[in-house]
SETOR-240202 format. One record per residue (C-alpha): residue in three letters; x, y negated, z. Coordinates in nm, 2 decimals, padded with zeros to 4 digits. Each point is the difference from the previous one (the first is absolute). Example, Ala and Ser with C-alpha at 12.3 -4.5 7.8 and 13.67 -1.06 7.14 Angstrom:
% residues 2
ATOM   type        u        v        w
ATOM    ALA    01.23    00.45    00.78
ATOM    SER    00.14   -00.34   -00.07
% end
This chain:
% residues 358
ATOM   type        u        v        w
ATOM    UNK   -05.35   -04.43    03.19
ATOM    UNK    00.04   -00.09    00.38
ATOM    UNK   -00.16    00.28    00.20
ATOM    UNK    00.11   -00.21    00.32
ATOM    UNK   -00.17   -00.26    00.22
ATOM    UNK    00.19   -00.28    00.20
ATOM    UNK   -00.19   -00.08    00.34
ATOM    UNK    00.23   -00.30    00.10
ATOM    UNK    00.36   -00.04    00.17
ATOM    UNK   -00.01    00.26    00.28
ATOM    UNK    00.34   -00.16    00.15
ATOM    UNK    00.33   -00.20   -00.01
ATOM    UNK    00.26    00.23    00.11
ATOM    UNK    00.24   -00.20    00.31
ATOM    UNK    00.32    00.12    00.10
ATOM    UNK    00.04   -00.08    00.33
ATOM    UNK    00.25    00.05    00.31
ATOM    UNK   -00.27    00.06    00.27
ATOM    UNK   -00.31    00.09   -00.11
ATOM    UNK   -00.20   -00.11    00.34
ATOM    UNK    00.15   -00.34    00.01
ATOM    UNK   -00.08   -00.05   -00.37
ATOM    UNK   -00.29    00.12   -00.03
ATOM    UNK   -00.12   -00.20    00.31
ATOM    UNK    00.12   -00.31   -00.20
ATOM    UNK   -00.22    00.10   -00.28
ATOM    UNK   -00.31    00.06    00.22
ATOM    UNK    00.04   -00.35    00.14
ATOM    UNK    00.11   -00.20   -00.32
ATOM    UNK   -00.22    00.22   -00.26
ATOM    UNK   -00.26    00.17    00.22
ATOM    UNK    00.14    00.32   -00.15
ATOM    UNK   -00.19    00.21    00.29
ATOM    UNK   -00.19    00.30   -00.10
ATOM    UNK    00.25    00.27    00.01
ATOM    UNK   -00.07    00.25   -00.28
ATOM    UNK    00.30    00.22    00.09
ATOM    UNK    00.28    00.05    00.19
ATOM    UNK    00.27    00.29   -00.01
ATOM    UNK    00.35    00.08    00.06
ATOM    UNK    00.14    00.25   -00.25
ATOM    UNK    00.26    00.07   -00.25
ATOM    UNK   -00.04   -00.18   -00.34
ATOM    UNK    00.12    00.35   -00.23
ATOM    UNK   -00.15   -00.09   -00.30
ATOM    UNK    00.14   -00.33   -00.08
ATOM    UNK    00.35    00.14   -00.08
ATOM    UNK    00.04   -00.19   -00.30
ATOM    UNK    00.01   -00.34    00.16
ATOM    UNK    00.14    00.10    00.38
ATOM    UNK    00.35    00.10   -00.15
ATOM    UNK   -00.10    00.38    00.00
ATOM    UNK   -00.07    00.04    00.36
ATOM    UNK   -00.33    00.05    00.17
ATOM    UNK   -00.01   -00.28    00.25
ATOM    UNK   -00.16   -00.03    00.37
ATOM    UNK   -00.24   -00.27    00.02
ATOM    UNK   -00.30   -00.13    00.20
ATOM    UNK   -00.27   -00.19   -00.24
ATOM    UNK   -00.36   -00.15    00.08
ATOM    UNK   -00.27   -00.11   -00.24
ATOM    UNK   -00.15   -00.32    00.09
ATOM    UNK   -00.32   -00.19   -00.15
ATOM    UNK   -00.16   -00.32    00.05
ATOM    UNK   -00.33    00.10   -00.08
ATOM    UNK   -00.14   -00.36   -00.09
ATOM    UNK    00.12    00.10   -00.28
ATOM    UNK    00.34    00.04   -00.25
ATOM    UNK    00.27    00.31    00.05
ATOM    UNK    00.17    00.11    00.26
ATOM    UNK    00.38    00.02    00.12
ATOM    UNK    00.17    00.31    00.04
ATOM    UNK    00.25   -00.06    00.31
ATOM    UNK    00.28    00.22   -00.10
ATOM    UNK    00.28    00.08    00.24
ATOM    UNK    00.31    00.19   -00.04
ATOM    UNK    00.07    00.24    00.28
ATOM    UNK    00.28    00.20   -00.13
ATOM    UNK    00.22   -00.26   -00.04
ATOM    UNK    00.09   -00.38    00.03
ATOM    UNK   -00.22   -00.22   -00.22
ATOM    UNK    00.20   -00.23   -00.24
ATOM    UNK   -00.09   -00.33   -00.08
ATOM    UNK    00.07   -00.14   -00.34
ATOM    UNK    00.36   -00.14    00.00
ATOM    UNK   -00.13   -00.33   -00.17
ATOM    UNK   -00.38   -00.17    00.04
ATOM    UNK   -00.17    00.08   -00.28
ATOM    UNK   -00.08   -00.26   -00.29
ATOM    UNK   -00.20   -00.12   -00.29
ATOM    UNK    00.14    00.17   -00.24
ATOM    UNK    00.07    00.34    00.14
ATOM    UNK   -00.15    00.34   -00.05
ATOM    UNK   -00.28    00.10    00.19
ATOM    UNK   -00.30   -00.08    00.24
ATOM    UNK    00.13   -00.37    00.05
ATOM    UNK   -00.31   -00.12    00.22
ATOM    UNK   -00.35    00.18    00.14
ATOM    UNK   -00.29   -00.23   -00.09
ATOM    UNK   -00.24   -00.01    00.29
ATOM    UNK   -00.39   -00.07   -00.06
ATOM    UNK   -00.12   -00.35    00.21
ATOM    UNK   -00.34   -00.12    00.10
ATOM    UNK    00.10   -00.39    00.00
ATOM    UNK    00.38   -00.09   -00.12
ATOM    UNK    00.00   -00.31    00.22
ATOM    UNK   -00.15    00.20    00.26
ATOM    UNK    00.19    00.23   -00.02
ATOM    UNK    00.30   -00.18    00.02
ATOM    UNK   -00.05   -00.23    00.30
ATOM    UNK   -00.11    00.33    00.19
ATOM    UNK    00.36    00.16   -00.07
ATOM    UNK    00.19   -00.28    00.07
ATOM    UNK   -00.20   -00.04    00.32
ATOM    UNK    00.08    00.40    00.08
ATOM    UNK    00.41   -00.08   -00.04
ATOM    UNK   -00.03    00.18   -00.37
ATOM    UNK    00.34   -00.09   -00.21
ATOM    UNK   -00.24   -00.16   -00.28
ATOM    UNK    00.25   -00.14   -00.28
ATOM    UNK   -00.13   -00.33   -00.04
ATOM    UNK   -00.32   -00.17   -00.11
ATOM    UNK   -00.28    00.19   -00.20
ATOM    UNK    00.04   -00.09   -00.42
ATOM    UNK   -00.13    00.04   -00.32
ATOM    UNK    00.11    00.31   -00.20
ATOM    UNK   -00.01   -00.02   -00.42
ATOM    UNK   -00.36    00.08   -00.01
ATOM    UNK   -00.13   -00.29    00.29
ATOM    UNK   -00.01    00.23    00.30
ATOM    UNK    00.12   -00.11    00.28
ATOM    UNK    00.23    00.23    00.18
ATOM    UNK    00.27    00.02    00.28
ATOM    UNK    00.28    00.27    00.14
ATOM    UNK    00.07    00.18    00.35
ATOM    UNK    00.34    00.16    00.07
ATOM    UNK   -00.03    00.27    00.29
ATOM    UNK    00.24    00.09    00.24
ATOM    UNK    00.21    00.21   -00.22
ATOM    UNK   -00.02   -00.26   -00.29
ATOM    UNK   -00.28    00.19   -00.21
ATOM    UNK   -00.13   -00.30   -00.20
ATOM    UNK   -00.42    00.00   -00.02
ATOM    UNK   -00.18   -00.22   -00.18
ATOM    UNK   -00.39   -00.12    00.12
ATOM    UNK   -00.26   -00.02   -00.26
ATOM    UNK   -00.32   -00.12   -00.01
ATOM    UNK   -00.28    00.28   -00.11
ATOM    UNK   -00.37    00.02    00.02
ATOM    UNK   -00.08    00.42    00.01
ATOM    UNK    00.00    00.08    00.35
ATOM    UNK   -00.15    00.32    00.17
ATOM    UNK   -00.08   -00.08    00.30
ATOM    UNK    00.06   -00.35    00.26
ATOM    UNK    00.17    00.08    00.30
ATOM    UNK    00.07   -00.39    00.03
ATOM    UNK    00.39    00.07   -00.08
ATOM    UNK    00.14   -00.22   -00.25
ATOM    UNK    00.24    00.25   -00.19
ATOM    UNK   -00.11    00.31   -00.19
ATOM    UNK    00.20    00.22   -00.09
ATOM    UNK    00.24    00.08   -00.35
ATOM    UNK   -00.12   -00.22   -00.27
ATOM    UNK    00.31    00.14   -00.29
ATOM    UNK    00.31   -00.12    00.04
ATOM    UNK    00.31   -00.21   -00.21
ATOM    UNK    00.24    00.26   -00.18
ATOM    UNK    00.33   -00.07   -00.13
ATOM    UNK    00.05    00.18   -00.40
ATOM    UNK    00.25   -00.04   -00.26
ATOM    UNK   -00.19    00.02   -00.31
ATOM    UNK   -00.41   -00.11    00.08
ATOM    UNK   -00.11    00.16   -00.35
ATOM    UNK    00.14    00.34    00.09
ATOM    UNK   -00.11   -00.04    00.39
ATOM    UNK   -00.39   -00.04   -00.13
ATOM    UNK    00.04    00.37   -00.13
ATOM    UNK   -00.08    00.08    00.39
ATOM    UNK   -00.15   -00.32    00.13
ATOM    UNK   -00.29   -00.07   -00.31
ATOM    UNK   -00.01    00.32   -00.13
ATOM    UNK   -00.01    00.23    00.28
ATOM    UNK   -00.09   -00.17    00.30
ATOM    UNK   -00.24   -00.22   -00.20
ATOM    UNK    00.09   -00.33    00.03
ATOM    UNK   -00.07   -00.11   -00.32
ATOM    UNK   -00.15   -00.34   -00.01
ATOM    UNK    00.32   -00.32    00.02
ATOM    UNK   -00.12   -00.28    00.20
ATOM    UNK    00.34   -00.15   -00.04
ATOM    UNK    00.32    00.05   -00.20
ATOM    UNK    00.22   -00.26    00.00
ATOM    UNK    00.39   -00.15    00.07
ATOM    UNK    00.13   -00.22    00.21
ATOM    UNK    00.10   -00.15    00.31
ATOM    UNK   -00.29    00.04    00.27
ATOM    UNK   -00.02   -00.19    00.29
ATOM    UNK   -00.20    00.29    00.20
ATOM    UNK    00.25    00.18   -00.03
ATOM    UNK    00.26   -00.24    00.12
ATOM    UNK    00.00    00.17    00.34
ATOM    UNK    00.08    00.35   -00.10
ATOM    UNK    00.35    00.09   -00.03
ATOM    UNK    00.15   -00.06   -00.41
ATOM    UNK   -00.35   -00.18   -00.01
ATOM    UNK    00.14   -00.35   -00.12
ATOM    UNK    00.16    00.16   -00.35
ATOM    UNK   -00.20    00.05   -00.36
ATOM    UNK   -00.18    00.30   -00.03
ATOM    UNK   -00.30    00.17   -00.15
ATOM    UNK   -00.30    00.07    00.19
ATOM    UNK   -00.31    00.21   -00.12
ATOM    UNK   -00.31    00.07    00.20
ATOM    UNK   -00.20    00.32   -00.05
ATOM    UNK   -00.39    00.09    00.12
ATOM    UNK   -00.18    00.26   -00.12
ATOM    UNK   -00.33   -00.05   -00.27
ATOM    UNK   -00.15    00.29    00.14
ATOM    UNK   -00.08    00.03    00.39
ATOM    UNK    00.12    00.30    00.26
ATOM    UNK   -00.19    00.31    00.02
ATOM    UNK   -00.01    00.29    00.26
ATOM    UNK   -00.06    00.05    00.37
ATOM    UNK    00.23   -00.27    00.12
ATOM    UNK   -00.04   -00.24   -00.28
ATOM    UNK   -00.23   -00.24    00.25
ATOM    UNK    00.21   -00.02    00.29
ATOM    UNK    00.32   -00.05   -00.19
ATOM    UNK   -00.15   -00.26   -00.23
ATOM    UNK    00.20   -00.20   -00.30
ATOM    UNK    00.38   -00.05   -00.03
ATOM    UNK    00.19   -00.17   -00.26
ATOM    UNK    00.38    00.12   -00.11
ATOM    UNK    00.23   -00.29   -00.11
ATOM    UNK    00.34    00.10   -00.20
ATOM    UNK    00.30   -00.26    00.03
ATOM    UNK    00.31    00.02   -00.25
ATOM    UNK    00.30   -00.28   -00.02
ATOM    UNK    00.13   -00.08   -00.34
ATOM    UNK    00.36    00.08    00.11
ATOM    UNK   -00.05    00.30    00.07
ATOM    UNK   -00.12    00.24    00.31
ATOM    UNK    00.17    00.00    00.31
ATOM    UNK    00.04    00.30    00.26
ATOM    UNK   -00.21    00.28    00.05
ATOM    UNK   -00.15   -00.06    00.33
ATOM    UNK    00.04    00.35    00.16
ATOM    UNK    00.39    00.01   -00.18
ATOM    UNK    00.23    00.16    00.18
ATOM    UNK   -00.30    00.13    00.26
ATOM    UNK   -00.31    00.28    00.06
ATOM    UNK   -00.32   -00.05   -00.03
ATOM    UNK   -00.15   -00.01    00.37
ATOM    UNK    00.30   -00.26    00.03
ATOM    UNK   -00.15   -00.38    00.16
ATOM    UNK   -00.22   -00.21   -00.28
ATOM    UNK   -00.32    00.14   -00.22
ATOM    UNK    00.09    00.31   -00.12
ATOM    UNK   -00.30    00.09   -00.21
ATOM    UNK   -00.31   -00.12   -00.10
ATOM    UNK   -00.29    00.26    00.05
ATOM    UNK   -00.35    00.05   -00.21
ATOM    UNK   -00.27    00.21    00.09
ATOM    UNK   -00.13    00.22   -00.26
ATOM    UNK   -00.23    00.29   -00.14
ATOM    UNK    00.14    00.24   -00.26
ATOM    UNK    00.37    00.06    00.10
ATOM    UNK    00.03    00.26   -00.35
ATOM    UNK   -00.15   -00.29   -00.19
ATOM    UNK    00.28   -00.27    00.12
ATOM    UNK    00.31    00.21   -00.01
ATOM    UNK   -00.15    00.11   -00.36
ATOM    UNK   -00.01   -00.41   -00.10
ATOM    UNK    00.30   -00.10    00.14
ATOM    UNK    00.21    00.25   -00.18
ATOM    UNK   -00.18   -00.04   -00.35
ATOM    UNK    00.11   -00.35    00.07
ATOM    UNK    00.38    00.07    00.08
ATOM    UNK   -00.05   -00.05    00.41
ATOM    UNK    00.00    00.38    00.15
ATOM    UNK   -00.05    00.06    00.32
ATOM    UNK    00.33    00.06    00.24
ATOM    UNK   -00.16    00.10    00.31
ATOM    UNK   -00.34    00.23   -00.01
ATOM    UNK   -00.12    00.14    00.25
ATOM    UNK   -00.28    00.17   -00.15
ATOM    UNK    00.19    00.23   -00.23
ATOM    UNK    00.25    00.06    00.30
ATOM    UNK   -00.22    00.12    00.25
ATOM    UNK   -00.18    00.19   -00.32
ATOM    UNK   -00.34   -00.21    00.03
ATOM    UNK   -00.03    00.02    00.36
ATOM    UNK   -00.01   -00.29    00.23
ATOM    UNK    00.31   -00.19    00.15
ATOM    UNK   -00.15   -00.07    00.34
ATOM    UNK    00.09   -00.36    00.17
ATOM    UNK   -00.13   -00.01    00.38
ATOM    UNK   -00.34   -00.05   -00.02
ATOM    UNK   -00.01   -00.04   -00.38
ATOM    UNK    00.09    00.24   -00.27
ATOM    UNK   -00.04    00.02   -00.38
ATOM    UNK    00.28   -00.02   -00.30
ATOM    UNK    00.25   -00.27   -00.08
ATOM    UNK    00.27   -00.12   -00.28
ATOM    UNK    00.21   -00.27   -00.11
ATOM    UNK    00.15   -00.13   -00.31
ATOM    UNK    00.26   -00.27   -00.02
ATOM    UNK   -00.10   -00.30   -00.25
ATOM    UNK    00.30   -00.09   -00.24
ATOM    UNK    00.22   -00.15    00.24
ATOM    UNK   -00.05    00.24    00.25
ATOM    UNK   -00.27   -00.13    00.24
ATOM    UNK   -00.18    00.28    00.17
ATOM    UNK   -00.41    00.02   -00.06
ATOM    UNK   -00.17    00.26    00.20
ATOM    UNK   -00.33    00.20   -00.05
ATOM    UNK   -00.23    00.15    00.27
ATOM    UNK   -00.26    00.19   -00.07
ATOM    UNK   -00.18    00.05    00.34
ATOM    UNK   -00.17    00.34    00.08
ATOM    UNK   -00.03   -00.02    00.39
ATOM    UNK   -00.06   -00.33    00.23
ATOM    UNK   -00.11   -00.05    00.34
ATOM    UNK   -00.27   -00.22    00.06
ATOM    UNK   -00.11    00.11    00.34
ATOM    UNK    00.34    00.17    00.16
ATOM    UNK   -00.12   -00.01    00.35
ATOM    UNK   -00.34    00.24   -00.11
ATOM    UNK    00.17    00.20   -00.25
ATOM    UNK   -00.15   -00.18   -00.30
ATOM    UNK    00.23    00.03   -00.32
ATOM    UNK   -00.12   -00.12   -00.34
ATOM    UNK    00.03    00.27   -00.29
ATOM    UNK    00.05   -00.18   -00.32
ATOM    UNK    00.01    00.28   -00.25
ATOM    UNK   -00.38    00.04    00.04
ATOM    UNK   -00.07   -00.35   -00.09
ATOM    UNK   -00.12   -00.19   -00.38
ATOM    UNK    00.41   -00.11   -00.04
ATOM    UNK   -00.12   -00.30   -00.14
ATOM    UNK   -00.25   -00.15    00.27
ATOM    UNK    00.06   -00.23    00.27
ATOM    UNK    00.04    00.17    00.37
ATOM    UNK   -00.37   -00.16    00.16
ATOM    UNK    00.15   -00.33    00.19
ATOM    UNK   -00.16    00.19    00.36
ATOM    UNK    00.25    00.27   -00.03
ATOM    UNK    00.28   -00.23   -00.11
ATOM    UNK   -00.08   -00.20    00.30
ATOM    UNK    00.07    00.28    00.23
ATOM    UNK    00.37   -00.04    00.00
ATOM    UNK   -00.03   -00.31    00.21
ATOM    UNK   -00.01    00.30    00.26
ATOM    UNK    00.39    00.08   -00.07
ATOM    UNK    00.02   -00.39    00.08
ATOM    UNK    00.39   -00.07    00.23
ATOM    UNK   -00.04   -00.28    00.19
ATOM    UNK    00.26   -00.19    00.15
% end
């Protein structure tokens, strides 16, 4: 039984070199301007993937609150960041592309090109008729703008925010384990192989490979589950074989997506899945600060990660503590509330008040 509740993608973890200049980028390209949190500190608890050292780092949570998930702007501090040796490809392992949720593809396109946005060519047809197209950022991320029609709110911007994102696995079958299974994306829209000319832009993207696209039957529940809205996962393999791990050779913090983040309710429940299903947790911070908190600037609660068969790194929150009105002193306790109901949209819609604007 699954005594757990998924409320949406909280974030895509970015690695970054300057956290200010990125994270301006992101406001401008992505609207990504209500800031959630922002802290320097020492990462301690990620030992496992930070080569045994607690590491110095400066990190802000940022949310387009049309509607999608958020970025978490991650910045070593403690030492030099360090980009991947080679650009990542179709056919490595990992978080190969963030998918980004649209109003209007054509829309959206002309008003990126128009802004100076490295858009990879001309907006096409994926296997299942959508029509899609792809964004590389100043630091060669690759993002990929999709058309959805669950929005929050209508600030007249035409991004939202994280709509899933394009991971790199070796074996698909085993990878569903975590994707179908525990994250709920159970429903294929598309599994097939081939040469896909939407994907002829991406790096490795003119070679065979196998492409499956996940939803979930059953919608998001919880506090955030309106505000962060749908998201799809879609798994890519190539028949000869994986290439390089993505983060190889590097930390986690390093430049590129570094995790992809869920909100949830009933931290116990998911750790107690995810091991009964051969996916322990490898960072928890809710048996190592012995059930209390881990506070993160003006949000606290608990968090973990597990690592999906080839090592890609998926993150839980469980939020206890969030500002909604800093300035007054108004903090939002969610350990009092149903964990399965919807924050009202009025309260949701006071974090326009942590709004940066440029």
């Amino acid at each position: 039984m699954k005594n757990y509740f998924i409320s949406g993608i909280q974030q895509m973890g970015i690695g970054v070199h300057d956290v200010y200049k990125s994270w301006e980028y992101y406001r401008k390209t992505f609207g990504m301007d209500c800031r959630i949190f922002e802290e320097e500190a020492e990462a301690s608890l990620m030992l496992p993937f930070t080569a045994g050292k607690p590491r110095k780092r400066h990190a802000v949570l940022a949310l387009n609150l049309q509607s999608g998930g958020g970025f978490e702007i991650w910045q070593h501090t403690g030492k030099q960041p360090e980009d991947p040796k080679e650009e990542p490809r179709v056919g490595d392992l990992g978080i190969l592309v963030c998918k980004m949720k649209v109003k209007n593809i054509s829309e959206a396109s002309a008003w990126h090109r128009n802004k100076g946005t490295q858009v990879l060519g001309d907006p096409v047809e994926d296997p299942s008729g959508s029509v899609s197209f792809f964004i590389r950022d100043p630091l060669g991320n690759i993002f990929q703008a999709v058309e959805a029609d669950d929005w929050f709110m209508d600030e007249k911007k035409v991004s939202g925010g994280v709509y899933g994102a394009i991971i790199g696995v070796s074996d698909i079958e085993k990878s569903k384990v975590v994707y179908s299974d525990i994250l709920g994306y159970d429903d294929t829209v598309y599994d097939i192989t081939g040469i896909f000319p939407d994907l002829a832009v991406v790096s490795g993207g003119d070679k065979k490979c196998r492409r499956v696209l996940l939803k979930r039957s059953l919608p998001f529940s919880g506090p955030f589950s309106r505000v962060l809205g749908n998201s799809v996962i879609e798994l890519i393999s190539t028949p000869d074989g994986p290439g390089k791990r993505i983060y190889e050779g590097r930390i986690w913090g390093d430049p590129g997506f570094i995790h992809l983040c869920y909100d949830i309710r009933g931290m116990a429940g998911i750790r107690s899945y995810s091991e009964s299903k051969g996916f322990p947790f490898l960072v928890d911070s809710m048996k190592s600060q012995s059930g209390d908190s881990f506070g993160m600037g003006e949000a606290a609660g608990h968090f973990s990660y597990l690592q999906d068969p080839d090592g890609t790194l998926i993150e839980f929150v469980e939020t206890h503590k969030l500002a909604i009105l800093k300035r007054f002193g108004l903090y939002l306790n969610l350990r009092k509330r149903d964990p399965l109901a919807p924050l009202p949209d009025w309260m949701l819609r006071f974090l326009k008040f942590s709004r940066v604007k440029d």
